[in-house]
C-alpha positions as CSV (number, residue, x, y, z in Angstrom):
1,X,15.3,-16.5,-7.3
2,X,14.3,-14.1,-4.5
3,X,10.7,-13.7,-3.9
4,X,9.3,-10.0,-5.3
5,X,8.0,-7.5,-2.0
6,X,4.7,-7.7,-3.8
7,X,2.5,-10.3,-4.3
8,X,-0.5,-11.3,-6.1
9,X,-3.0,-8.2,-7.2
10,X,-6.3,-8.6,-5.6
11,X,-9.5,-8.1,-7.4
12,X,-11.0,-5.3,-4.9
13,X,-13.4,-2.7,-5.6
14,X,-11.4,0.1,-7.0
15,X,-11.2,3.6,-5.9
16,X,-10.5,6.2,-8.8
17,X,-7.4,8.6,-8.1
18,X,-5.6,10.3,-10.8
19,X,-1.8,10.5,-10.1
20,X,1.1,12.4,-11.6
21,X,4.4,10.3,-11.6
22,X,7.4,11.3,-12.2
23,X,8.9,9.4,-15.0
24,X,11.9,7.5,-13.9
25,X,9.1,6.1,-11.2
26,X,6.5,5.3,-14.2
27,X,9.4,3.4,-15.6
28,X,10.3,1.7,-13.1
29,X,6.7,0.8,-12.2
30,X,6.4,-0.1,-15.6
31,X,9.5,-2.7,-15.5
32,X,8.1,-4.1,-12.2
33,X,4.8,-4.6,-13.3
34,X,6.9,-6.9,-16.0
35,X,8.8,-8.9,-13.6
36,X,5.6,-9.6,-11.7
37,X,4.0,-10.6,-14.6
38,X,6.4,-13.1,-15.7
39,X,6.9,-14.5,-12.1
40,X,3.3,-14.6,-11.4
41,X,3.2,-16.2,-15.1
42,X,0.1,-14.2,-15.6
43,X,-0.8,-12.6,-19.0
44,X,-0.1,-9.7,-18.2
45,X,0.1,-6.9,-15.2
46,X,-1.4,-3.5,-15.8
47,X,1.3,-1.4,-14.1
48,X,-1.6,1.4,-12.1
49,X,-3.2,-1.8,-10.4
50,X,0.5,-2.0,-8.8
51,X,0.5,1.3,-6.9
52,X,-2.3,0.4,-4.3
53,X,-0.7,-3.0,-3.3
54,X,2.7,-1.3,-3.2
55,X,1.0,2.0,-0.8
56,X,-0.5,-0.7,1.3
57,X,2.7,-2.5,1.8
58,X,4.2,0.1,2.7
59,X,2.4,1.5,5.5
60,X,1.9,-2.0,6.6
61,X,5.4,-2.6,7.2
62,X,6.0,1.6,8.4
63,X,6.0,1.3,12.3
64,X,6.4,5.0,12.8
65,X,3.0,5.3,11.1
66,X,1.5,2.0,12.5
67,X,2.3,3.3,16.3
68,X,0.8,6.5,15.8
69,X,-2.4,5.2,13.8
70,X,-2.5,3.0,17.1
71,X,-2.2,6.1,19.1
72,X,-4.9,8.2,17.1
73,X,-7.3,5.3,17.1
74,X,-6.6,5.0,21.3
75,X,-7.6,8.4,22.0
76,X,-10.8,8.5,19.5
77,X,-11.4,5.4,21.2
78,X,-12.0,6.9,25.0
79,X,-15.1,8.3,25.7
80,X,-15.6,12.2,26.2
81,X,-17.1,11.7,29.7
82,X,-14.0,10.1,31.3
83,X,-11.7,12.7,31.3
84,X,-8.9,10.4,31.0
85,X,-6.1,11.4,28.8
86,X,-4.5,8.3,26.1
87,X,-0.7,8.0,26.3
């Protein structure tokens, strides 16, 4: 059986955010939370502790956003005084 994109749920200190889903996604979040649970062979998986892993997966593995968070964090990172511009 193919391995699931997500992995185990950490246990980090949780940030409150109230979302509106549309509800073909809450379904399907809903039926992955399922799968994971059975393949984690965990009691069960709460389906809103999903959506942070899955936000961070995703712009982990987004290059377009990776190379420009790279390119932000490069000019913040020069000092004023130089003058020198970051490419």
């Amino acid at each position: 059986m193919a391995k699931l994109k997500l992995g185990s749920i950490e246990d980090d200190k949780p940030v409150k955010l109230t979302v509106e889903l549309p509800a073909r996604v809450h379904r399907d979040l809903v039926a992955y939370a399922e799968v994971l649970g059975r393949e984690a062979v965990t009691v069960d998986v709460e389906p809103a502790r999903l959506i942070a892993p899955m936000l961070a997966r995703f712009m982990a593995t987004d290059r377009e956003f990776a190379k420009r968070r790279r390119s932000e964090f490069a000019r913040a990172a020069l000092p004023p005084e130089t003058g020198l511009k970051s490419v």
